[in-house]
N, C-alpha and C positions, 0 to 999 in steps of 0.2 A: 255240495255244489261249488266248483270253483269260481273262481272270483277273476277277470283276465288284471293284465295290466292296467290296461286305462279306464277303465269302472273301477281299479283301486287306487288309483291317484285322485277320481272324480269324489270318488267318499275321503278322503284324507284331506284333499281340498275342502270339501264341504266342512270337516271337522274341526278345520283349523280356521275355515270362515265364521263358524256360528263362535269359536273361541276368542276370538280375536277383535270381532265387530264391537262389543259394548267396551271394548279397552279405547271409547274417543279415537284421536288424531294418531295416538299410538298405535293402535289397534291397525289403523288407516295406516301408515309407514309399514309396520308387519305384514301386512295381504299386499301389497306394492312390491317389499321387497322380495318377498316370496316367487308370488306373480311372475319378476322381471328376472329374478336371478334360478329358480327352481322348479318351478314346475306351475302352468296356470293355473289359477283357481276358478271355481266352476263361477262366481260370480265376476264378470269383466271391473276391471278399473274404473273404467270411465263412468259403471253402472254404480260399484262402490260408493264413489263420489258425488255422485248424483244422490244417493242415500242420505248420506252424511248431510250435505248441502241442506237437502231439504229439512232435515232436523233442527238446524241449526245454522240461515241465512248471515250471523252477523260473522263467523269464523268460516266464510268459502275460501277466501283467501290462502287463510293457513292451511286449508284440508289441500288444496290445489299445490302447495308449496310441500307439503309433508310428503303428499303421495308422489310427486313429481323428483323431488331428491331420493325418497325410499328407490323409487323405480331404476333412478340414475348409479347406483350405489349394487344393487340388484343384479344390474345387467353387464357389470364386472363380471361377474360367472362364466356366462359363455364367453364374453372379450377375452379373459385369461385362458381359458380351454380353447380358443382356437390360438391364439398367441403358442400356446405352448406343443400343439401338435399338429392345427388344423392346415399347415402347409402342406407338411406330407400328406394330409388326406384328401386336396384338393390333387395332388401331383399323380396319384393316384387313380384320379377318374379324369382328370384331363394333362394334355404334354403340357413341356414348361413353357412357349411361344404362348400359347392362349394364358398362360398363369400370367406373364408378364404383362398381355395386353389389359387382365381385367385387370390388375393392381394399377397401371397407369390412368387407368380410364374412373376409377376408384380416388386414387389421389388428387385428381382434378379437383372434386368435388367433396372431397371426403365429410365434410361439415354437413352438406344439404343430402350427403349421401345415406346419411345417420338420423339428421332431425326430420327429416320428411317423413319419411318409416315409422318412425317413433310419435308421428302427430298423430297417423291413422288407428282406427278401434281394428279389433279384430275385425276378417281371421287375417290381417296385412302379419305375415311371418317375419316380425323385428328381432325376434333370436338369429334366423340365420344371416341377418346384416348387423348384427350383433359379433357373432362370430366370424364372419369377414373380414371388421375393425379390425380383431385379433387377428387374424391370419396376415392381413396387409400392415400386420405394425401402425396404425392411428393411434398418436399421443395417447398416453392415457386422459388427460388432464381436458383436451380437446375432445375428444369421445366423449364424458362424463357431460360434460357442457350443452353437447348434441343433445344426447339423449335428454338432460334435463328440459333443456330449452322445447324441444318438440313435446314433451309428458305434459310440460308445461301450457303450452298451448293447448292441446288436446283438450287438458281436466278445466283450465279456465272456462274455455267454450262449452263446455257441457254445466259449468256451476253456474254461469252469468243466465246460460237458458232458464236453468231449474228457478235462479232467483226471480227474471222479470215475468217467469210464464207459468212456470210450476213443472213437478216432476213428469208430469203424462209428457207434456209436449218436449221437454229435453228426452227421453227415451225414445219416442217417435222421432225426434233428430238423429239419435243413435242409430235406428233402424234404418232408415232414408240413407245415410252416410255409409252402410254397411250396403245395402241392397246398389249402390251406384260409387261404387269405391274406386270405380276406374276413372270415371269421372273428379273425382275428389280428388284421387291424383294428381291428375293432370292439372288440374285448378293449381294444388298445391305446389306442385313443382314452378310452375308460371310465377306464382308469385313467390317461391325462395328462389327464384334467378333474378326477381328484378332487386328483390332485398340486396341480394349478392354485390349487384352492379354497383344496387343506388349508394351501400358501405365502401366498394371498392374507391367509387369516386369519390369518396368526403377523404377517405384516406389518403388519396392523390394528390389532391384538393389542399390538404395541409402543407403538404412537403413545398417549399417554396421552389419553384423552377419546375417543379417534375408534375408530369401529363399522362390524365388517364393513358394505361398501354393502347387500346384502342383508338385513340384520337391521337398518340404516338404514331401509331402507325398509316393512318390515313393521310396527316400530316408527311411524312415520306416519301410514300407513293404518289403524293399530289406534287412533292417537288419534285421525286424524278420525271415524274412526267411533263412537269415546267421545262425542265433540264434537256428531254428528248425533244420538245418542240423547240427548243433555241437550236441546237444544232443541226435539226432539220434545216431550218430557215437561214 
């Protein structure tokens, strides 16, 4: 009987899960980096974590930081495979006018383009915004960061569950967030634009003289328009 492709990744996954799991926070780091750089494993991260967590409530913390650096370190993989070919293979299925509008549109946001993605549980497809990074050239150093910072958030929120409520009801969170993910999106996006603004401004904020660009430009607009009512009159 043959065996296809992906029922042989799902058993290599499994074999490398039951291998791996009693190796502690290491073990934890290894199924992360796997996970985010090779191929998913048949048990999700956030569900790993939740494992671990509940074994052992006084190291959530570290489990949350291990699997969230493993993940970030991981997910180098597809970043550098699309980096290193994945243009030509977008050039390929679309002209170059649409390639330049999504890399602009990309670059805007490149930071919340990355960590948003990387908050959500499956099946949100963070490999191929993964590979985008690569392909639109994002820092490495700033990608790494994204993704950290998003994994990060993800595994916190499912450990802080496990610890005040216990493993059922963080798993039923998993489920809930999984079944209304469009939702959770859009939640999430809402609030990494207000983060965005609220950093952009503290950053403004410091420079002595210099004004949110936003209130820059209002600021402007309010005096030409002072400007056009004096010469009316």
């Amino acid at each position: 009987m043959k065996i296809g492709p992906i029922a042989l990744l799902h058993k290599a996954g499994t074999i490398i899960s039951a291998a791996l799991l009693p190796f502690g926070v290491w073990g934890l780091g290894g199924l992360a980096f796997i996970d985010a750089g090779i191929f998913p494993i048949p048990i999700t991260m956030d569900g790993a974590v939740i494992g671990y967590v509940a074994s052992d409530h006084r190291k959530f913390l570290l489990y949350c930081l291990m699997a969230a650096a493993a993940s970030a370190l991981g997910s180098l993989i597809p970043y550098y495979v699309g980096r290193a070919g994945g243009e030509l293979f977008l050039l390929k299925r679309i002209n170059r006018a649409r390639y330049e509008r999504m890399r602009d549109r990309f670059e805007e946001q490149e930071f919340l383009a990355i960590m948003i993605p990387a908050m959500m549980p499956p099946p949100m497809p963070v490999k191929l915004f993964e590979f985008g990074a690569g392909v639109f050239e994002m820092k490495p150093l700033l990608f790494v960061t994204a993704i950290f910072s998003g994994k990060f958030i993800q595994f916190l929120v499912c450990a802080l569950i496990t610890v005040f409520y216990g493993p059922e009801i963080a798993h039923t969170f998993r489920r809930a967030v999984h079944e209304h993910s469009d939702v959770v999106l859009a939640i999430s996006l809402a609030i990494g634009l207000t983060i965005a603004v609220y950093l952009l401004r503290k950053l403004f904020d410091r420079r002595r003289g210099t004004q949110f660009p936003i209130e820059e430009a209002a600021e402007t607009d309010e005096a030409a328009s002072d400007d056009d009512s004096t010469l009316i009159t």
